[in-house]
C-alpha positions as CSV (number, residue, x, y, z in Angstrom):
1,X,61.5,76.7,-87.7
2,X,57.9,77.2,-88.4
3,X,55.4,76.1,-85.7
4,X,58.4,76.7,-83.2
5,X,57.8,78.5,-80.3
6,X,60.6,80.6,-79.4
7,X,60.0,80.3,-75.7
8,X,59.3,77.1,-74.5
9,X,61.0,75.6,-77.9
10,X,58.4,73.1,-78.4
11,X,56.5,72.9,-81.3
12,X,52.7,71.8,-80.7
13,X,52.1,70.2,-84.0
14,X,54.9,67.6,-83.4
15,X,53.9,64.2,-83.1
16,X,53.4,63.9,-79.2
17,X,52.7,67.4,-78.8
18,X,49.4,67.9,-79.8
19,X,48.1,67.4,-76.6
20,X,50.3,70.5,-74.7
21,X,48.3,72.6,-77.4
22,X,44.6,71.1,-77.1
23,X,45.2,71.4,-72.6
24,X,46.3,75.1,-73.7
25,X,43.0,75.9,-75.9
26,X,40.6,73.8,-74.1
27,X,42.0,73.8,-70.7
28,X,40.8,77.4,-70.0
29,X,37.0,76.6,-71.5
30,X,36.8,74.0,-70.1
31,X,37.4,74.6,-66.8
32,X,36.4,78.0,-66.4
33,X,33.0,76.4,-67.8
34,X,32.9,74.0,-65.9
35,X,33.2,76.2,-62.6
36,X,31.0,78.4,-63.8
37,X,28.2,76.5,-64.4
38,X,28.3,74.5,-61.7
39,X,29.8,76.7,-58.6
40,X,27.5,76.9,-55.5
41,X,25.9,80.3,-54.8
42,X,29.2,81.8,-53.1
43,X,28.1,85.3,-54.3
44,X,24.9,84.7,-52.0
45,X,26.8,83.4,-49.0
46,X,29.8,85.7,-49.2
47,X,28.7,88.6,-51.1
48,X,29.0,89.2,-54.5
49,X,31.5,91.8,-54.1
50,X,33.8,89.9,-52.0
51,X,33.2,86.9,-54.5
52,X,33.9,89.5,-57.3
53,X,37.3,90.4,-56.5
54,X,38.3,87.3,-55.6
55,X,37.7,86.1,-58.9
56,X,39.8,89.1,-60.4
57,X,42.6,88.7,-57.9
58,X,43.1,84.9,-58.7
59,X,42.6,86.0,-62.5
60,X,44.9,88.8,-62.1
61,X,47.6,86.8,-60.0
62,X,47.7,83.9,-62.7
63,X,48.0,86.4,-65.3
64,X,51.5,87.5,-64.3
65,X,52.6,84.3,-63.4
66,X,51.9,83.2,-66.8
67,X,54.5,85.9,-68.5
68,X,57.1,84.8,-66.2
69,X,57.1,81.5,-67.9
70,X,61.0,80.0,-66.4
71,X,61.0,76.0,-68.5
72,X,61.9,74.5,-71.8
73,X,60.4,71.8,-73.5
74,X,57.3,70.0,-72.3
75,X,57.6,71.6,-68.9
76,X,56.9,75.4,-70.5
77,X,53.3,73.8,-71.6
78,X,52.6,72.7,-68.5
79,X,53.5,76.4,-66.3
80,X,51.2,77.9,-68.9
81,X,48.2,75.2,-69.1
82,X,48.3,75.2,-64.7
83,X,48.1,78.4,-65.0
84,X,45.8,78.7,-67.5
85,X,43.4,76.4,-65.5
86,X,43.7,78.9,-62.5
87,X,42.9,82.1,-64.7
88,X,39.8,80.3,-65.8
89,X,38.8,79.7,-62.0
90,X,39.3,83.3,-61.3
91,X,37.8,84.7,-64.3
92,X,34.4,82.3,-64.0
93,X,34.4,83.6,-60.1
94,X,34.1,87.2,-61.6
95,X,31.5,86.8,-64.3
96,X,28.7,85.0,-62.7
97,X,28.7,87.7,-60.4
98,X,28.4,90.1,-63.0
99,X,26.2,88.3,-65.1
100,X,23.1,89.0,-62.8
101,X,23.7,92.7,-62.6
102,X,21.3,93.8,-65.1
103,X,18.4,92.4,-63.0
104,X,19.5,93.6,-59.9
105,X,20.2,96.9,-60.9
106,X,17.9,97.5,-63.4
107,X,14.1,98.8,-62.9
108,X,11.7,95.5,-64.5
109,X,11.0,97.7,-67.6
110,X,14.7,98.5,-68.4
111,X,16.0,94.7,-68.1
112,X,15.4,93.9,-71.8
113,X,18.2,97.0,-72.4
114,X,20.5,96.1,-69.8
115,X,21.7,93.0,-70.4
116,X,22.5,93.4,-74.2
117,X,23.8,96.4,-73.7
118,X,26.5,94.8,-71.3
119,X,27.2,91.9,-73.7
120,X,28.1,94.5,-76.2
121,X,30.5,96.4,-74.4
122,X,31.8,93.5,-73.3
123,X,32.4,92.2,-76.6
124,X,34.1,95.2,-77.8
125,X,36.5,94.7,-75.0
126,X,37.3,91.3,-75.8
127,X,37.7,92.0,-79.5
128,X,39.9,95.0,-78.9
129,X,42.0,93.1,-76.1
130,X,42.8,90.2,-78.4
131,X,43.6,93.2,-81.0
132,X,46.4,94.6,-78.5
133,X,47.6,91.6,-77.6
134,X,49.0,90.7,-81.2
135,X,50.5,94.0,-81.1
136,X,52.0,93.5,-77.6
137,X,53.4,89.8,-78.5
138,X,55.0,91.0,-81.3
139,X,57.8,92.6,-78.6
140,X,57.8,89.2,-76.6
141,X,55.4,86.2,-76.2
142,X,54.7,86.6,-72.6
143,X,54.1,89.9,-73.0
144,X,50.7,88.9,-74.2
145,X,49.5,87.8,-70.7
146,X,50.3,91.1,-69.3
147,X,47.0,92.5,-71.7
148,X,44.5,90.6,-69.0
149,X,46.3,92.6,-66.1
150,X,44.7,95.5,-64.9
């Protein structure tokens, strides 16, 4: 059936659906934005390390709870969009504290090569983690999530 998904047998472009599908594109951005931009300064109070790995452990954790998706129907969306919405807290914890490396580790006259320089490598690994993960769903859906754990 095309636009089926074999797991949750729901499909998202079904009248009534289309919401499941916009809470599991937009749910992450948005959230993970939102947190982001508007956290206070835990990486101040706590440490950014600590504040760091938090952020990857709650990213991590939500990761493999979303491969181990158990429902049918309209509850499968929701596991995945909850869980979603965690991921995002986790990974926004984790990268505003890495965004200000480049200026605190970098001498004032290397800054302008630092942070670019990060973005790129950064960007590789995005692009070549979204590459891997259409090779790893092709076994089984939820094997897709299991590309985000380290």
């Amino acid at each position: 059936m095309p636009g089926h998904l074999p797991g949750i047998h729901l499909d998202p472009l079904a009248p009534g659906n289309i919401s499941y599908l916009l809470w599991m594109i937009m749910g992450y951005d948005w959230s993970g934005g939102a947190r982001r931009d508007r956290r206070p300064p835990f990486g101040d109070m706590f440490g950014r390390v600590a504040i760091y790995n938090a952020g990857f452990a709650v990213f991590t954790f939500a990761s493999i709870l979303l491969s181990f998706d158990p429902f049918r129907g309209g509850h499968g969306p929701l596991w995945l969009i909850g869980w979603r919405i965690l991921q995002a807290v986790g990974g926004s914890d984790a990268a505003s504290e890495l965004d200000g490396d480049p200026h605190r580790c970098l001498p004032l006259n290397e800054r302008g090569f630092g942070s670019p320089s990060i973005r790129s490598r950064a960007s590789a690994h995005f692009s070549s983690g979204c590459a891997a993960g259409g090779l790893i769903a092709t076994l089984d859906w939820r094997a897709i999530f299991w590309v985000n754990v380290p």
